[in-house]
C-alpha positions, -999 to 999 in steps of 0.1 A, spaced: -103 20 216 -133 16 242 -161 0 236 -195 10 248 -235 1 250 -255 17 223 -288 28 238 -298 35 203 -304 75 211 -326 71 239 -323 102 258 -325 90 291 -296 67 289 -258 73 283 -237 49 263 -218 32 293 -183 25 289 -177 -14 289 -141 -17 283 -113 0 265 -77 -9 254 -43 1 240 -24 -13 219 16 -11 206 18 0 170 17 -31 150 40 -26 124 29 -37 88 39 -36 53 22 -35 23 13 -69 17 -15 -87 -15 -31 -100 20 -44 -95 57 -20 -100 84 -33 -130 109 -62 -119 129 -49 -105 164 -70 -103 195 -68 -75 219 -87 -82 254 -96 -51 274 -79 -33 300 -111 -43 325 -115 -81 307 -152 -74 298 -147 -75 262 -120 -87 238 -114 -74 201 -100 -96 170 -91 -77 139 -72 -84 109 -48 -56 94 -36 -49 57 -18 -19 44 -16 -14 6 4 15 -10 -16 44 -27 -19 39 -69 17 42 -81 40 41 -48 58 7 -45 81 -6 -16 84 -19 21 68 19 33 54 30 2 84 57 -6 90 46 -44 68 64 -66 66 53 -102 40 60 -132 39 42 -166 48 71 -190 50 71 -226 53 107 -234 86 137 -237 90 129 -201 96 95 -210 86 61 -218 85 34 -197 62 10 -173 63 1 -139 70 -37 -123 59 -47 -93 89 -31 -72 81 -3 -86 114 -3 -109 110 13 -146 115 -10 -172 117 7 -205 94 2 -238 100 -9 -266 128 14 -285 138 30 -256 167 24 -230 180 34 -196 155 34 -168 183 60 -150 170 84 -178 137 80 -175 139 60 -208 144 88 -229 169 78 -248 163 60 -282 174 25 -282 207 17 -301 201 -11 -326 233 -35 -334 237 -38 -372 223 -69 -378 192 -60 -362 160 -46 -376 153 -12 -366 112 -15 -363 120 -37 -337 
């Protein structure tokens, strides 16, 4: 990053560099909240940076790196919801997430069928 004056478009002044720095990848997972703030001081020690970081998983991929992707379905491809892990959990009259829920839920005998 490197941070520099802002001479607001003024011709006859270039934004001058004030300071810059690297940093090592900060790993992250997806997380409901911000990671604590973190402050990065420049490779000349004019400036210093603090930021907070959060990563959040695009609309229907779960898990530590966002690799499990799941979508409530109710239709011929199956019928199901997602939890928050991202696991399927089946609807009502259905059974066996490995299956996508397709299959028709077996009622025991002494069970009512409508539900």
């Amino acid at each position: 990053v490197k941070i520099t004056d802002d001479d607001n478009g003024v011709p006859s002044f270039d934004d001058q560099l004030i300071d810059e720095f690297t940093t090592p990848v900060i790993p992250l997972s997806p997380s409901t909240g911000f990671t604590n703030q973190t402050t990065f001081a420049g490779d000349y020690g004019y400036a210093s940076v603090t930021l907070s970081f959060q990563m959040e998983c695009d609309t229907d991929f779960y898990g530590s790196n966002c690799a499990t992707f799941c979508q409530d379905t109710d239709n011929e491809n199956g019928h199901y919801s997602c939890n928050g892990d991202g696991s399927k959990v089946c609807l009502t009259g259905y059974q066996n997430p490995q299956t996508d829920c397709t299959e028709e839920a077996i009622c025991d005998p002494t069970c009512n069928p409508s539900n």
